[in-house]
C-alpha positions as CSV (number, residue, x, y, z in Angstrom):
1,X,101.8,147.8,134.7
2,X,100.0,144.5,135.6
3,X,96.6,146.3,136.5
4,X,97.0,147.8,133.1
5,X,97.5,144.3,131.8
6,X,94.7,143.2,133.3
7,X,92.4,145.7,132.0
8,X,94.0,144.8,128.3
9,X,93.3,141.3,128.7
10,X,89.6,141.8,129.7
11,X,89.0,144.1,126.5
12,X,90.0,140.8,124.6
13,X,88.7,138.3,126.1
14,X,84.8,139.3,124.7
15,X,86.4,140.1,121.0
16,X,88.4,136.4,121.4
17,X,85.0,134.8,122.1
18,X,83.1,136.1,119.8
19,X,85.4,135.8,116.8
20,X,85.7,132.0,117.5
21,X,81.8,131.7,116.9
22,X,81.9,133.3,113.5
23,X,81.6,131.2,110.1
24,X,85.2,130.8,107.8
25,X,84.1,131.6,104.5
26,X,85.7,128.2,103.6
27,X,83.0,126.9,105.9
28,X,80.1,128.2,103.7
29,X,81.4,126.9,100.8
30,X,82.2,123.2,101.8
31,X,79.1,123.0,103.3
32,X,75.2,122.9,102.1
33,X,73.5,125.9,104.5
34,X,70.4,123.5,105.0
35,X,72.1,120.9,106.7
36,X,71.3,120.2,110.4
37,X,74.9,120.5,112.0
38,X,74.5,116.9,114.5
39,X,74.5,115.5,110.7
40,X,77.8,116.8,109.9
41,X,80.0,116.8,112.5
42,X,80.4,114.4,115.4
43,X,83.0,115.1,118.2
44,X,86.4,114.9,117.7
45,X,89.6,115.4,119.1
46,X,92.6,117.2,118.0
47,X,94.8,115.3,115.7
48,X,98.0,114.9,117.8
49,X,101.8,114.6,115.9
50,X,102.3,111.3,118.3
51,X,98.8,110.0,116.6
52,X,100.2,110.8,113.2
53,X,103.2,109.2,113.3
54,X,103.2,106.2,115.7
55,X,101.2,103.1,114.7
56,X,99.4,103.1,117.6
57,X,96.7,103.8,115.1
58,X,97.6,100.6,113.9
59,X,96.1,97.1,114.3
60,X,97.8,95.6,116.7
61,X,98.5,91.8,115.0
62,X,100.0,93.4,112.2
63,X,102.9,95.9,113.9
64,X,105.8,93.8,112.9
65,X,105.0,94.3,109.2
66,X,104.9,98.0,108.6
67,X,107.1,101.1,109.5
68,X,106.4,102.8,112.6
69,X,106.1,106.0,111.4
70,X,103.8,106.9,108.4
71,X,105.3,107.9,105.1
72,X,104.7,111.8,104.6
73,X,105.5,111.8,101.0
74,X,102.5,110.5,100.4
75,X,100.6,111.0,103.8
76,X,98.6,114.2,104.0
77,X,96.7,115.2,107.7
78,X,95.1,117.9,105.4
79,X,96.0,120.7,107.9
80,X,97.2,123.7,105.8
81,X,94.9,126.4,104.6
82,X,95.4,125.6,101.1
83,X,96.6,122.0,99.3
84,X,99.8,121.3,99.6
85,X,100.7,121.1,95.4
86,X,104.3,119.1,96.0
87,X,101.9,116.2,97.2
88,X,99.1,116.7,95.0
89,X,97.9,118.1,91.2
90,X,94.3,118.5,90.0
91,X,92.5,115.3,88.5
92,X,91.6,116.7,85.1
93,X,92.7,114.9,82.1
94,X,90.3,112.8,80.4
95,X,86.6,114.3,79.5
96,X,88.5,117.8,81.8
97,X,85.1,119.3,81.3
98,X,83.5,117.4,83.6
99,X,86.1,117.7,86.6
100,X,85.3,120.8,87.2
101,X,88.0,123.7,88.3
102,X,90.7,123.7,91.0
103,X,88.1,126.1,93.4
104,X,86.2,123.0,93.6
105,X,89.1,121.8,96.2
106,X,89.2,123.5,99.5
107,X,90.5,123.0,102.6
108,X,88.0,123.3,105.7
109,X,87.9,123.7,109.4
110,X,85.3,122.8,111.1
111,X,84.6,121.8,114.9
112,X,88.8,121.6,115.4
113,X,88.9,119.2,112.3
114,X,90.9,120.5,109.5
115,X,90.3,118.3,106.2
116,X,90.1,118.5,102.5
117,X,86.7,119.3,100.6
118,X,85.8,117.6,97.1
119,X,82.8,118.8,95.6
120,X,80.6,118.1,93.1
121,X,78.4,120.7,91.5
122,X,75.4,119.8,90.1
123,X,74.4,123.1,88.5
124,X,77.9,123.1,86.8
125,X,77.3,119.2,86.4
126,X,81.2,119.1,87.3
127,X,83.0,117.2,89.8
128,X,86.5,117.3,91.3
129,X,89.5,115.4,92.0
130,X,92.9,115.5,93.4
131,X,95.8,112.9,92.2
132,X,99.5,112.1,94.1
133,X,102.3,113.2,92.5
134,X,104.1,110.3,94.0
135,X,103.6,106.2,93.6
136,X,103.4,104.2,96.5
137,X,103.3,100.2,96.6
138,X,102.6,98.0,99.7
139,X,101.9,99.3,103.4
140,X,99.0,99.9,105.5
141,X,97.1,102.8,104.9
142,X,94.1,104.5,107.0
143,X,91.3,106.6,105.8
144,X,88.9,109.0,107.9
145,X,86.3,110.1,105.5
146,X,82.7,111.1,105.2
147,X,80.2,112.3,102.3
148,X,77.6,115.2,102.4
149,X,74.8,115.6,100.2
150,X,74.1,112.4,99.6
151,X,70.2,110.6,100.8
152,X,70.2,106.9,101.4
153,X,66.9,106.8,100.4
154,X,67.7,108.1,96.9
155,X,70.7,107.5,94.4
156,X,73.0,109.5,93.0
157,X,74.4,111.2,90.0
158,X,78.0,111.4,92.0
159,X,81.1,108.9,92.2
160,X,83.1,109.8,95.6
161,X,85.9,107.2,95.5
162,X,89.6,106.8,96.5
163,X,91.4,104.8,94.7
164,X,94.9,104.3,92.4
165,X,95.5,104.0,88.8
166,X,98.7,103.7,86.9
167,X,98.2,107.2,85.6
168,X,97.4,109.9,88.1
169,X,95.3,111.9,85.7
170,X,96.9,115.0,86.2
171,X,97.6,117.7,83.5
172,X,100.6,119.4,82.5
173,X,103.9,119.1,84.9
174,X,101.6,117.6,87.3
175,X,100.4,114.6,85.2
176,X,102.2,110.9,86.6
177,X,102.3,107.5,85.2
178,X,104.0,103.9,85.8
179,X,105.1,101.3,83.3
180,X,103.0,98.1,83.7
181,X,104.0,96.1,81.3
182,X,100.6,96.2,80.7
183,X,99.8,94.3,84.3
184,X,98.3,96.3,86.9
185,X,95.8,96.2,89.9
186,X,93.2,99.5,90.6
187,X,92.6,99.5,93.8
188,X,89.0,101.0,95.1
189,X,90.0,101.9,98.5
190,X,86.0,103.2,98.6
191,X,84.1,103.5,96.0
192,X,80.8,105.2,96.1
193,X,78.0,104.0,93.3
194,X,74.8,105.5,92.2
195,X,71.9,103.0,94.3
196,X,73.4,104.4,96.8
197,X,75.4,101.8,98.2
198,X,79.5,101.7,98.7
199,X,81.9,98.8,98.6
200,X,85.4,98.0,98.5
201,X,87.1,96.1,95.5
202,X,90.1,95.5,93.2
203,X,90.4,94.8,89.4
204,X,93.3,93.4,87.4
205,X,93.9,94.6,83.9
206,X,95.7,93.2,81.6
207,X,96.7,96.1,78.3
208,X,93.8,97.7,78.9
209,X,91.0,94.7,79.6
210,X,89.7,93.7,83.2
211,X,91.1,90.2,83.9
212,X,89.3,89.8,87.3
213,X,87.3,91.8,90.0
214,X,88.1,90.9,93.3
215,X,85.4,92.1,96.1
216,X,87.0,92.6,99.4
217,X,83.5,94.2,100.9
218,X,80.5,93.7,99.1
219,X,77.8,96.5,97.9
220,X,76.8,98.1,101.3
221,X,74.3,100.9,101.9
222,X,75.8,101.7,105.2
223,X,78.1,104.3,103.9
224,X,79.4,107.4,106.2
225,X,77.3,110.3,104.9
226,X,77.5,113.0,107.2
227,X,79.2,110.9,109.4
228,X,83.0,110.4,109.8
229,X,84.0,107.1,109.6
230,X,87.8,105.2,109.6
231,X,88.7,102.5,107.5
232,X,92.2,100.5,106.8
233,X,94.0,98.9,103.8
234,X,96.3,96.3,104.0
235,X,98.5,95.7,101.0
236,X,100.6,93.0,101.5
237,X,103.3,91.1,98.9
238,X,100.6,87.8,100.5
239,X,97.1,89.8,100.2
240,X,94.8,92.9,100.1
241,X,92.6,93.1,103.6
242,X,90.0,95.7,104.2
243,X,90.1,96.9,108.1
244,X,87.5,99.3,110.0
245,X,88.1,101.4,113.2
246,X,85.7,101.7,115.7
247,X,87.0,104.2,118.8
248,X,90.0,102.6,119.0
249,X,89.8,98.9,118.0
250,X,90.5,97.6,114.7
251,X,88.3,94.8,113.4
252,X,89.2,93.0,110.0
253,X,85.8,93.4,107.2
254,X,85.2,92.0,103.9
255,X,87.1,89.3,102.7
256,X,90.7,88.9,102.2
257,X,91.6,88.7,98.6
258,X,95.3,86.8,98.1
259,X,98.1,87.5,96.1
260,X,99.9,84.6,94.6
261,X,101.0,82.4,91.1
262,X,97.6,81.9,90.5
263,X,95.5,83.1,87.5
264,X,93.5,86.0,88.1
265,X,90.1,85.5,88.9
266,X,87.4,86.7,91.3
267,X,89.0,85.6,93.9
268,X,92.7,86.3,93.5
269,X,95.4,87.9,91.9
270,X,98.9,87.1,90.1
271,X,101.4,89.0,91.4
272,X,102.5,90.0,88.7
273,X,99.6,92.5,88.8
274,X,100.3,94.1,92.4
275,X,102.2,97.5,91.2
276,X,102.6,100.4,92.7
277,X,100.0,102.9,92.0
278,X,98.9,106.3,92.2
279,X,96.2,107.5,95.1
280,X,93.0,109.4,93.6
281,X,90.7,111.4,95.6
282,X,87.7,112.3,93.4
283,X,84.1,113.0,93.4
284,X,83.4,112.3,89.8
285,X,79.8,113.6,88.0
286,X,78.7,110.4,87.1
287,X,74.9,111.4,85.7
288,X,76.2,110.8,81.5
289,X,77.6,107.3,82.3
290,X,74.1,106.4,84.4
291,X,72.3,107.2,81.8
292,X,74.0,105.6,79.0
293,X,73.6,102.1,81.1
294,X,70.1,102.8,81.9
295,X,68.5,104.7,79.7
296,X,65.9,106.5,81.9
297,X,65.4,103.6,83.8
298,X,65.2,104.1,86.7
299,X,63.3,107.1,86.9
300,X,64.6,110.6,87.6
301,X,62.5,110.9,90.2
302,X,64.5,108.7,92.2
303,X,67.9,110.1,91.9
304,X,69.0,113.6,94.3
305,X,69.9,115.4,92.1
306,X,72.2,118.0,93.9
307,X,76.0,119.3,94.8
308,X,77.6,116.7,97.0
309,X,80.9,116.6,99.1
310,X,84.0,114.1,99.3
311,X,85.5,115.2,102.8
312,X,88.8,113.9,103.3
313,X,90.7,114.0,106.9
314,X,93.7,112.6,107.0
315,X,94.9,110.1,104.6
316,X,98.2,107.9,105.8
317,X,100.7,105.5,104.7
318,X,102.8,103.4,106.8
319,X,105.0,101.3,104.2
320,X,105.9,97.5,104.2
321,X,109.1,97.0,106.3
């Protein structure tokens, strides 16, 4: 019985190895075939449950002000082989025609790295999004995100962001929204723009007009295509602070941008603007909306005009205490 076991065990071993090296159909389709692999993948390790929910992954000044374990209502690792729809609907209300369809979303795994795909088609000139079902208000939350597709010697017709609105624009049973009183804050967790830079912001609207737009990093050309890279949000009662990981230390960027009594301006907000909101991932076609501000200036011959990617890893949420 054991020599026979033996002999089984050899037979797999070569049809083990050589299935691991074949291409997931998801991969091809998440993926641009002419893109040198050392520019889309980096080495990683496997995400670990103690990683997930301990706040280890957390700066270490601030562990006395949120939970310990992250909040998986509106947390996603992004691990399952398809979107997990109790978590998530489709972002396609408002100008639908332009978001694309639901196969634009796929989940991918690549070099032991399982995470969500966003794409934006240039030949459909469509994009894609994903919106939370749920709201979620103060807490830290952590990013690992990357683009693909995107030169940073050329702009852009695409908008990769994540961010939060009062509505989630969702369609249908899926769709979301918040009374405001007509007071809110968007927060651009990352925001991608056309030059192609990135930068981090808020903006306070008061029924339906911006009151303020508060810059917590600045317009940046630095952004992670093809690269992963980990970024935090603080949203404190006190203040918004932007945080970015490197390894694994935690070093505070941008500016921090105060919540108090005071009037909004560019530098502050009332807090009677810091709502809860809901969390957007998108990767909007953003060619019409460039054109309309500049009319053919610049010239097309300095956009890339192609499909690009919003690749999400693990999105998490560790609420205030």
């Amino acid at each position: 019985m054991k020599m026979y076991s033996l002999r089984r065990l050899s037979l797999l071993i070569p049809f083990v190895l050589f299935s691991c090296e074949q291409t997931s159909p998801d991969e091809e389709n998440v993926l641009p075939k002419n893109t040198e692999p050392e520019a889309l993948f980096e080495e990683t390790s496997l995400k670990l449950t103690s990683e997930a929910n301990n706040p280890g992954g957390l700066p270490q000044e601030i562990l006395s002000k949120y939970r310990d374990r992250a909040d998986y209502s509106i947390s996603d690792e992004f691990n399952g082989s398809s979107l997990n729809r109790n978590k998530w609907g489709y972002r396609t209300k408002n100008n639908a025609s332009i978001w694309g369809t639901n196969g634009y979303v796929k989940m991918a795994n690549q070099n032991n790295t399982k995470f969500v795909s966003i794409k934006g088609s240039w030949g459909q000139k469509k994009g894609s999004g994903i919106s939370a079902k749920k709201a979620s208000h103060y807490g830290f939350h952590i990013l690992r995100w990357r683009t693909i597709g995107i030169s940073p010697d050329k702009r852009t017709p695409w908008h990769p962001s994540v961010w939060t609105s009062a509505t989630n624009f969702a369609s249908g049973q899926d769709a979301r929204s918040i009374q405001t009183n007509g007071k809110f804050t968007e927060i651009d967790f990352t925001e991608y723009w056309h030059n192609p830079i990135w930068h981090s912001q808020t903006i306070t609207w008061e029924n339906g007009k911006k009151t303020g737009t508060q810059i917590m990093r600045p317009n940046r050309n630095d952004f992670p295509n093809g690269s992963w890279q980990v970024h935090g949000l603080e949203y404190h009662p006190n203040y918004f602070q932007l945080w970015k990981k490197n390894g694994n230390t935690w070093s505070k960027i941008g500016t921090r941008i105060p919540i108090n009594n005071k009037p909004n301006s560019k530098t502050n907000i009332n807090k009677e603007f810091a709502k809860a909101g809901y969390w957007i991932l998108s990767n909007k076609y953003h060619w019409e909306n460039i054109k309309r501000v500049y009319d053919g200036n610049p010239p097309l011959n300095t956009f890339k005009l192609s499909d690009s990617w919003l690749h999400v890893d693990y999105f998490r949420f560790y609420p205030l205490k």
